[in-house]
KOLRODO-404621 format. One record per residue: residue in three letters; x, y, z of N, C-alpha, C, O in turn. Coordinates in steps of 0.2 Angstrom, whole numbers, padded with zeros to 4 digits, always signed. Atoms other than C-alpha are relative to their C-alpha. Layout:
REM KOLRODO-404621
ALAXYZXYZXYZXYZ...
REM end
This chain:
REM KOLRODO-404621
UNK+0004-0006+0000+0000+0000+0000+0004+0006+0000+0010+0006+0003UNK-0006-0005+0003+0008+0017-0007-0004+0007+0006-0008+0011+0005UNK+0003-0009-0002+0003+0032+0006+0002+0005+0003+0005+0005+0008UNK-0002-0007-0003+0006+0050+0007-0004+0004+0004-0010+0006+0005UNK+0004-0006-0007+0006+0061+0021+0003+0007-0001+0008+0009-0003UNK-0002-0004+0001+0006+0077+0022-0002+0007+0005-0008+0009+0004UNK+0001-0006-0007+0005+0092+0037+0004+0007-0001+0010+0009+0001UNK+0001-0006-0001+0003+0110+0033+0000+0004+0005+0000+0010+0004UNK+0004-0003-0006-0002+0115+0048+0003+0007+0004+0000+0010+0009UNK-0005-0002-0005+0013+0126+0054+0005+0004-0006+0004+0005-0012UNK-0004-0005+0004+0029+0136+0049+0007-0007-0003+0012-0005-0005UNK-0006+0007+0002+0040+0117+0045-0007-0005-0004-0012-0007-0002UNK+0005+0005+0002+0030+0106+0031+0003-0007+0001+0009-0008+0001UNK-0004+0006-0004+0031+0088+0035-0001-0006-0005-0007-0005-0007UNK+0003+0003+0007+0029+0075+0020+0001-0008+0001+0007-0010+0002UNK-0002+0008+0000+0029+0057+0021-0001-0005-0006-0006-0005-0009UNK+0004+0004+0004+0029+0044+0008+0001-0009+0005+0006-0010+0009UNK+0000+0007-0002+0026+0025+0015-0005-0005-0005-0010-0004-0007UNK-0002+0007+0005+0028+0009+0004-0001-0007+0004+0004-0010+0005UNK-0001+0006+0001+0022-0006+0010-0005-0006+0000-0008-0006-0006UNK+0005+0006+0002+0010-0022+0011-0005-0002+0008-0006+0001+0013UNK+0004+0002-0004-0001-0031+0022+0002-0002+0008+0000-0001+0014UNK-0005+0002-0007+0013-0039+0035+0006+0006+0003+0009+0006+0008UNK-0001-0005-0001+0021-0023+0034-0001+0006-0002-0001+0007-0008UNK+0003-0005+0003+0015-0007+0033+0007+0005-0002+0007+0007-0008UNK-0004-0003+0001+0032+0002+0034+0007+0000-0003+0012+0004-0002UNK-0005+0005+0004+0041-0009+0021+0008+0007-0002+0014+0007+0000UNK-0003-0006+0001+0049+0007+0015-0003+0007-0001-0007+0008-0005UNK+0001-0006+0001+0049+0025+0017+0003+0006+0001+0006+0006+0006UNK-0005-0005+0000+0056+0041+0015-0004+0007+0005-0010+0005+0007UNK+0002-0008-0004+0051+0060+0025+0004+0006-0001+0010+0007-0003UNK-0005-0006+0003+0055+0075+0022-0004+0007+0005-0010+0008+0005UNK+0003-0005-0004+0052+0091+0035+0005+0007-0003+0011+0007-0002UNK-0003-0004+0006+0054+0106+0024-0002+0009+0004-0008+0009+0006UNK+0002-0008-0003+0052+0127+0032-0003+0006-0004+0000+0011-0007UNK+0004-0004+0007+0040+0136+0022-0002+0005+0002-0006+0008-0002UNK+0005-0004-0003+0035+0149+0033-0006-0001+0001-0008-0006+0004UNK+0005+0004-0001+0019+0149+0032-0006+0000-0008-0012+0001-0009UNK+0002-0003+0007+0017+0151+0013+0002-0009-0002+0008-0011-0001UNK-0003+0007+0003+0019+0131+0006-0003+0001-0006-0001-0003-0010UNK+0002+0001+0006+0011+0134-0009+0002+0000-0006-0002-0001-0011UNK-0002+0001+0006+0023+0136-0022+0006-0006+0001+0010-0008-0003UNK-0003+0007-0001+0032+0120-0014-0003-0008+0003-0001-0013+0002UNK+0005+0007+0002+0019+0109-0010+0002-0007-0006+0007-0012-0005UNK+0001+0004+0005+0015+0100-0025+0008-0003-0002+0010-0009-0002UNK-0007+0003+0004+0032+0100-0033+0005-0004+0006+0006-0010+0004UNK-0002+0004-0004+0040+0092-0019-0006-0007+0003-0003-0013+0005UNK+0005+0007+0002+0024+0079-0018+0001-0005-0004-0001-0011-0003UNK+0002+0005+0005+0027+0074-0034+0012-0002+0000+0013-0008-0002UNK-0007+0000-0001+0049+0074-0032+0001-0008+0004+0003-0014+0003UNK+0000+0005-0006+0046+0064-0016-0001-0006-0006+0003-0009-0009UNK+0001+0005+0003+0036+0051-0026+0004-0004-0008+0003-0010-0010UNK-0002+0001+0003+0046+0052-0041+0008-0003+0001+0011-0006-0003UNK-0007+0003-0002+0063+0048-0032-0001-0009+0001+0003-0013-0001UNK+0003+0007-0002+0052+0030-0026-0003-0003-0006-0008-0006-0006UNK+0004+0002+0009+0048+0027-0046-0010-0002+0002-0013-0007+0001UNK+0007-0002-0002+0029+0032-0040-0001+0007-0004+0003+0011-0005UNK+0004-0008+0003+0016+0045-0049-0004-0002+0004-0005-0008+0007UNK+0008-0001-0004+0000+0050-0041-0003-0004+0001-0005-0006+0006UNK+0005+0007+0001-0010+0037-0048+0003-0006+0002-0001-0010+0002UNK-0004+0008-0008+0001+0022-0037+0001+0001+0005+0006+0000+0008UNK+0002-0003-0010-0006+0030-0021-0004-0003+0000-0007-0005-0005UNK+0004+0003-0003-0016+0021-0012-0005+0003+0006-0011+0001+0008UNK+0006-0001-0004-0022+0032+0001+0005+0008+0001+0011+0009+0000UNK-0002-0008-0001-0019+0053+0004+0001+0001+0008-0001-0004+0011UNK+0000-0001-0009-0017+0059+0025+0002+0005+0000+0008+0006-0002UNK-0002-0005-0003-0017+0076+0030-0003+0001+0007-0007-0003+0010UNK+0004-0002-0006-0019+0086+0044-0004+0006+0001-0002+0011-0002UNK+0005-0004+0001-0033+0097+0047-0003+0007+0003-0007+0011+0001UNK-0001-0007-0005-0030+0107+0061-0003+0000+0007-0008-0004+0008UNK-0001-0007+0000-0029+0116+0071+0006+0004-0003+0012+0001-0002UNK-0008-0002+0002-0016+0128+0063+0000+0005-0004-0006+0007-0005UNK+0000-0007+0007-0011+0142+0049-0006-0001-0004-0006-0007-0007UNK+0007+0000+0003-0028+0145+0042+0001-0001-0009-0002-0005-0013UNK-0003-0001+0007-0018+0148+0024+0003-0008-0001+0002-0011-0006UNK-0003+0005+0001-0008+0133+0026-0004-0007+0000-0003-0012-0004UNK+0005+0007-0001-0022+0120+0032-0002-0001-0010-0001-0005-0014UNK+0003-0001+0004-0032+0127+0017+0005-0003-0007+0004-0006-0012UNK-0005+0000+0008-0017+0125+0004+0001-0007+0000+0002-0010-0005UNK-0002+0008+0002-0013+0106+0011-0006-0003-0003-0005-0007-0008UNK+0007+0002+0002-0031+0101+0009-0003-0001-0006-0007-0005-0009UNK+0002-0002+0007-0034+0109-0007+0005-0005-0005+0003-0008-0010UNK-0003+0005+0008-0020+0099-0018-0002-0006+0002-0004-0010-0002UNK+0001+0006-0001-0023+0084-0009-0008-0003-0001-0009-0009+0000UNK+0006+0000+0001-0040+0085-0013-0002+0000-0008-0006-0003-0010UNK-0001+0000+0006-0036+0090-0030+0004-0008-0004+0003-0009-0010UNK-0005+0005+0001-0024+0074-0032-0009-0006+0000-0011-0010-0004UNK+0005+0005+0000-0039+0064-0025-0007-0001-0005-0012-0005-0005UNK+0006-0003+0004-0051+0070-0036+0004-0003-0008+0002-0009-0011UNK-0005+0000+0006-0039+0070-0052+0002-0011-0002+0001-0014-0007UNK-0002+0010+0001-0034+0049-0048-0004-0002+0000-0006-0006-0004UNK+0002+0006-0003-0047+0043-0040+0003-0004+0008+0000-0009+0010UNK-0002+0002-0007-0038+0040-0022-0004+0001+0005-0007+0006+0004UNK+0004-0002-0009-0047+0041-0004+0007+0003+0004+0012+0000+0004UNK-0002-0004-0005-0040+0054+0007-0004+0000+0004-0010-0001+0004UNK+0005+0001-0010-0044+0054+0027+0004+0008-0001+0007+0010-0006UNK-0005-0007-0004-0037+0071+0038-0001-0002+0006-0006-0005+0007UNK+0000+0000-0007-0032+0070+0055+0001+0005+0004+0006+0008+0003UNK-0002-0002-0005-0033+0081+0069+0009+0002+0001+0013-0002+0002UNK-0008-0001-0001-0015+0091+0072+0000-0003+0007+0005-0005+0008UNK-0001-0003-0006-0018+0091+0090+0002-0011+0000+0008-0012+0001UNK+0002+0006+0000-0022+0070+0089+0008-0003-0005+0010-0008-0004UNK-0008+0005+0004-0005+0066+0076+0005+0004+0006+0008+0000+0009UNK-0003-0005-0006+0005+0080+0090+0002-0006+0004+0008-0009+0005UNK+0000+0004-0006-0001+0068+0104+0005-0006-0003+0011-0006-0003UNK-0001+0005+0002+0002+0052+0095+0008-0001-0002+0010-0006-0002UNK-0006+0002-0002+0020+0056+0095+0006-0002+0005+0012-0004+0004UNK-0001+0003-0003+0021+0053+0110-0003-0003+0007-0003-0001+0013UNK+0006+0001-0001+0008+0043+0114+0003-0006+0007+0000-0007+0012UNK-0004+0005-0005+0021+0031+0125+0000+0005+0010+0002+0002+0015UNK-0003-0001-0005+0021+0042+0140-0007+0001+0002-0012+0002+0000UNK+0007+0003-0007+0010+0040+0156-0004+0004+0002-0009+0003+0005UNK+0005-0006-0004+0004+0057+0162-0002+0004-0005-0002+0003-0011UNK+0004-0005+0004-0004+0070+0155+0005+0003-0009+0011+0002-0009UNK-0002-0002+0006+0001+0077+0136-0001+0004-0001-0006+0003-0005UNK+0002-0007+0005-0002+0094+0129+0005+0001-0005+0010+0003-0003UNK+0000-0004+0005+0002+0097+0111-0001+0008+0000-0007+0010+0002UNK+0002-0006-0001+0004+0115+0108+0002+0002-0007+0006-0001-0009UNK-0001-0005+0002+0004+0127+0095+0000+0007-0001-0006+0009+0002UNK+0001-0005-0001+0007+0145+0093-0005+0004-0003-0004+0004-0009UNK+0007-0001+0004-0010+0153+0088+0001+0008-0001-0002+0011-0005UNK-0003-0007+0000-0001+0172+0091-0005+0002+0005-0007-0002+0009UNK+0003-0003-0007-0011+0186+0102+0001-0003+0007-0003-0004+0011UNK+0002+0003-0006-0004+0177+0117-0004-0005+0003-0006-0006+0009UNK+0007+0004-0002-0016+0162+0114+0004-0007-0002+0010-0006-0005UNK-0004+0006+0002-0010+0143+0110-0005-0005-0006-0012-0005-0005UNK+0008+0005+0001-0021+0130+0099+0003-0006+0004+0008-0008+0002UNK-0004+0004-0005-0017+0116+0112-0007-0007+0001-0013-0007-0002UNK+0004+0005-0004-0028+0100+0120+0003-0003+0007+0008+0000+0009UNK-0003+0002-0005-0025+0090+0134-0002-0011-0001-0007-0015-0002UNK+0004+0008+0000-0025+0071+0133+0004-0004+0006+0009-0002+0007UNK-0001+0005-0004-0022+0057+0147-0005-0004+0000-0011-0004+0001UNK+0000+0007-0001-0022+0039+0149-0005-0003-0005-0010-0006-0006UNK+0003+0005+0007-0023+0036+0132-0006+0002-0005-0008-0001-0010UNK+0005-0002+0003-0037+0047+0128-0001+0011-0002+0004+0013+0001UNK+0000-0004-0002-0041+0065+0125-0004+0002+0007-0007-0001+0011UNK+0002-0001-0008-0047+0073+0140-0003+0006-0003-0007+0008+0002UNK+0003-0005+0002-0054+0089+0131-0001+0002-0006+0001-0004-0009UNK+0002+0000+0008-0058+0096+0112+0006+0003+0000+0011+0003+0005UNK-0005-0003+0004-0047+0105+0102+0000+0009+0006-0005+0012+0007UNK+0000-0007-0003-0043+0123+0112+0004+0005-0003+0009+0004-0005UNK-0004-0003+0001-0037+0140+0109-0001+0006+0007-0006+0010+0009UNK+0001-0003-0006-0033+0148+0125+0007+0004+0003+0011+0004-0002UNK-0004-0001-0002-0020+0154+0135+0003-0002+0006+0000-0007+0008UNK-0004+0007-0002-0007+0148+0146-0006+0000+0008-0007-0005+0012UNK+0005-0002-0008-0019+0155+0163-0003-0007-0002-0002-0013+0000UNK+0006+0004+0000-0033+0145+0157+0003-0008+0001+0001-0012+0005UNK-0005+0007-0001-0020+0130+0154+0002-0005+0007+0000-0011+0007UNK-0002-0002-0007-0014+0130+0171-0006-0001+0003-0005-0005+0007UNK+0004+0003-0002-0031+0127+0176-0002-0007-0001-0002-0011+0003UNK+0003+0008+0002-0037+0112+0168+0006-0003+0001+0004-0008+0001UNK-0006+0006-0001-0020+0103+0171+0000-0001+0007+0004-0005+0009UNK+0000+0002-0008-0024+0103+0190-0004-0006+0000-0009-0008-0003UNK+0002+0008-0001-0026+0085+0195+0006-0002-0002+0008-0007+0001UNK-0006+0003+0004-0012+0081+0183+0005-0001+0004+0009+0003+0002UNK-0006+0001-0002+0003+0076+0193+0008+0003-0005+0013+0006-0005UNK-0008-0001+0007+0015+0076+0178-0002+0001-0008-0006-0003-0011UNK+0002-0003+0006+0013+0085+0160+0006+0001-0004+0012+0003-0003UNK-0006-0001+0006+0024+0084+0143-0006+0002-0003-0011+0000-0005UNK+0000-0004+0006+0023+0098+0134+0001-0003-0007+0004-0008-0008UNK-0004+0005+0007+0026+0094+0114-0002+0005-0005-0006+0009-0003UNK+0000-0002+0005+0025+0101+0098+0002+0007-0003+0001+0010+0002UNK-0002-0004+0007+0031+0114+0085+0004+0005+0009+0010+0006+0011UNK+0000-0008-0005+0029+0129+0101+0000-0002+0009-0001+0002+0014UNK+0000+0003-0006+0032+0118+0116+0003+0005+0008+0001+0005+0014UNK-0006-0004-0004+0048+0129+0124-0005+0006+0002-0008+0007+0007UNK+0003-0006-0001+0038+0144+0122-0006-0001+0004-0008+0002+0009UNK+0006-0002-0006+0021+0139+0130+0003-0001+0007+0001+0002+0012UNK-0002+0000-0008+0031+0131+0145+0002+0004+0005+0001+0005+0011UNK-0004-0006-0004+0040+0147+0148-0005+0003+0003-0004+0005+0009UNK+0005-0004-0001+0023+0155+0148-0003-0003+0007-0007+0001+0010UNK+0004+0004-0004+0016+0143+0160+0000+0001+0009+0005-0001+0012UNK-0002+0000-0007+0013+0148+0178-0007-0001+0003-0012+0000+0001UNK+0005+0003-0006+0003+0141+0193-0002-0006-0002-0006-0008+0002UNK-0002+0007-0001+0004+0124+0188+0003-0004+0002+0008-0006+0000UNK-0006+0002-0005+0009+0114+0202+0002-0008+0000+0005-0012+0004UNK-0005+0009+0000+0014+0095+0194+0008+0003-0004+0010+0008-0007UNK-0005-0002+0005+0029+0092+0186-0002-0001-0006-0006-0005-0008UNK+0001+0001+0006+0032+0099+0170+0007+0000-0003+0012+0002-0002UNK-0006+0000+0005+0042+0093+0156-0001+0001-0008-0007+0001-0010UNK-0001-0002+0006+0047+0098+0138+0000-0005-0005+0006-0008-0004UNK-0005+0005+0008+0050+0085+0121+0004+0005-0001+0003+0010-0003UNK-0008-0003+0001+0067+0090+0119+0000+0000-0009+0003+0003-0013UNK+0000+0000+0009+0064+0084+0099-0010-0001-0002-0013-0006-0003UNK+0007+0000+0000+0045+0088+0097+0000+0001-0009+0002+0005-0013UNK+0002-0001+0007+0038+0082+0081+0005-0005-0003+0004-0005-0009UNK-0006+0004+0001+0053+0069+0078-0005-0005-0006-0002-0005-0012UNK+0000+0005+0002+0042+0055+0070-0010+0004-0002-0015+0002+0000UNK+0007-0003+0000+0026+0067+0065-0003-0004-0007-0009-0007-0008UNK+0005+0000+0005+0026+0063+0048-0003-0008-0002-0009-0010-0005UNK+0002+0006-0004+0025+0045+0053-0006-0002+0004-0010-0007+0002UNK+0005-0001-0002+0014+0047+0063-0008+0001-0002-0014-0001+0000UNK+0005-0002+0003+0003+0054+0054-0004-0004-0007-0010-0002-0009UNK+0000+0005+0005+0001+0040+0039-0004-0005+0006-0011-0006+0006UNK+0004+0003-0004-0001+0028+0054-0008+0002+0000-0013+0000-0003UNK+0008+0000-0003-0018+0036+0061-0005+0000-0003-0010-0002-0002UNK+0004-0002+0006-0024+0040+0043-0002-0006-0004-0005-0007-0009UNK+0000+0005+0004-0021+0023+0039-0007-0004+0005-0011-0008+0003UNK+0004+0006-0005-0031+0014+0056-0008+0006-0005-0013+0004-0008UNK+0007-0002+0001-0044+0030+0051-0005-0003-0005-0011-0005-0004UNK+0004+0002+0006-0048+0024+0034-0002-0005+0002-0007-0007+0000UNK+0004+0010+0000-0050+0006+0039-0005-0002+0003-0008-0006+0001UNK+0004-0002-0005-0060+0011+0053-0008+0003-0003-0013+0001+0000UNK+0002-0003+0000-0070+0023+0045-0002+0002-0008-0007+0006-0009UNK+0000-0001+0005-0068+0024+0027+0005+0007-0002+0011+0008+0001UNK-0005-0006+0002-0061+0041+0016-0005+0003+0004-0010+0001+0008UNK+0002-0006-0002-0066+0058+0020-0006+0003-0005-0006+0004-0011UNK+0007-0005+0007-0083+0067+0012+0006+0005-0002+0010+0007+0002UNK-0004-0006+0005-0074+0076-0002-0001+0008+0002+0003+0013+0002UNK+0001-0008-0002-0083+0092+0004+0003+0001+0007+0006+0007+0006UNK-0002+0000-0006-0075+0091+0024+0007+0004-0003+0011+0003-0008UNK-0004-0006+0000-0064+0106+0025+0004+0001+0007+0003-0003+0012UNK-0001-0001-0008-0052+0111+0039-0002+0002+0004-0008+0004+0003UNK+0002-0002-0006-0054+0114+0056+0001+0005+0003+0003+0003+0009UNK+0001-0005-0001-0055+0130+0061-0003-0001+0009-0008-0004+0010UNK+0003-0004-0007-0057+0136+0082+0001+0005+0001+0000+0005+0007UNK-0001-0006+0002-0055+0152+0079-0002+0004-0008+0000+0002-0013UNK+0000-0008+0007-0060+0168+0066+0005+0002-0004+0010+0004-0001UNK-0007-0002+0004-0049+0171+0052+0000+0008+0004-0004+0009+0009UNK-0001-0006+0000-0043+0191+0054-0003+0004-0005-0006+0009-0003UNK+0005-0002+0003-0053+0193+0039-0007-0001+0003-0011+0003+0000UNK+0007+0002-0005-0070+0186+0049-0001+0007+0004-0005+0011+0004UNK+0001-0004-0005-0065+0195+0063-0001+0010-0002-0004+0014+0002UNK+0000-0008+0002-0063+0213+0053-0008-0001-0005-0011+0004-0008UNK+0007-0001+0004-0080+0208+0044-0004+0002+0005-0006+0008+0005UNK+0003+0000-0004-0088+0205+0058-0002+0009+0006-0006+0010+0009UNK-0005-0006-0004-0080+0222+0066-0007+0005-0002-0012+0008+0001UNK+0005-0003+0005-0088+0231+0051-0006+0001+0000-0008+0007-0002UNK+0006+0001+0000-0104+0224+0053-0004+0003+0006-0010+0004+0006UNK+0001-0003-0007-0105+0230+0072-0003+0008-0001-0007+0011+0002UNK-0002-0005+0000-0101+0244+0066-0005+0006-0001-0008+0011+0001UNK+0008-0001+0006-0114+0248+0051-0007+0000+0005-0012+0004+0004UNK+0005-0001-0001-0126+0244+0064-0001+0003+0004-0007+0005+0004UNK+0000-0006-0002-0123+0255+0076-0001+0006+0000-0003+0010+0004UNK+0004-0007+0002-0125+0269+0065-0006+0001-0002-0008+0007-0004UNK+0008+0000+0002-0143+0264+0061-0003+0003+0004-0010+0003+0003
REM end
């Protein structure tokens, strides 16, 4: 089974291909985590199609597509979604998307206390979750570190992880378990992320071709319509 993964979600893009069969899924495969700010769109595709051309693979000998869906760059979710969407559409393949926060966890799904994936959402806010004992423990959140710091009480022990980890910890006060950092957060995402989209599909089938990102938050354009709107009506 030929499946690419692929995770926008952020200012590092993460690319997977994985090659293998029914007794191994992992037979062979390559990765690739590339920094695109947060503009991937005129490196996207050509490196999708690179990756797959180094492994004597085109589009059409994929077997299953995997993105992630977000939480994350509003611009970047939209741009991985869209070619992978367009590829699936174009072949004929099924695409699943995963949760950023749920491929995050899942890289280090090995450890026993509490888990917060983080990303940096700007304004001083995070997009973040909390999972423990193997589960999540709350939806997808965009908050800050105060609020964080709350809901982690009961937790004795919490690993930080992903992309913006160092920075929320710093930010992080009145939290009274121990906290720790992933020293290499995201080591094994792209990996990761094939896995889940593989158990999904099997589980679950593809994705409705209409299922869009994930959005917890107002773009900046939302937020100035909506501004605008307030605005117009109060001069009625």
């Amino acid at each position: 089974m030929n499946i690419l993964g692929v995770d926008t979600s952020t200012e590092v893009m993460h690319l997977a291909l994985v090659i293998g069969d029914d007794q191994s899924l992992f037979q062979r495969y390559e990765v690739q985590t590339i920094h695109t700010g947060l503009q991937p769109s005129e490196t996207l595709v050509p490196q999708m199609l690179s990756l797959c051309k180094r492994n004597d693979l085109t589009f059409k000998d994929l077997d299953l597509l995997v993105c992630t869906n977000g939480p994350g760059s509003f611009t970047g979710l939209r741009i991985g979604m869209s070619a992978l969407k367009g590829i699936a559409l174009a072949a004929g393949i099924p695409m699943v998307s995963i949760s950023t926060m749920d491929v995050l966890y899942g890289c280090v799904s090995y450890f026993s206390g509490a888990v917060v994936p983080v990303i940096d959402a700007r304004k001083k806010r995070f997009y973040t979750a909390i999972f423990a004992d193997g589960k999540r423990q709350t939806p997808d959140l965009d908050c800050d570190t105060q609020k964080m710091a709350t809901l982690l009480q009961g937790h004795p022990e919490t690993l930080v992880t992903g992309p913006d980890a160092a920075a929320f910890a710093a930010q992080l006060t009145g939290y009274e378990g121990r906290l720790l950092i992933d020293e290499i957060p995201n080591g094994n995402l792209p990996l990761t992320l094939v896995k889940l989209g593989l158990e999904k599909y099997r589980k679950l089938g593809p994705d409705d071709i209409g299922t869009g990102p994930t959005y917890i938050r107002k773009s900046d354009a939302e937020l100035a319509l909506q501004e605008k709107i307030r605005a117009l009506e109060e001069q009625e």
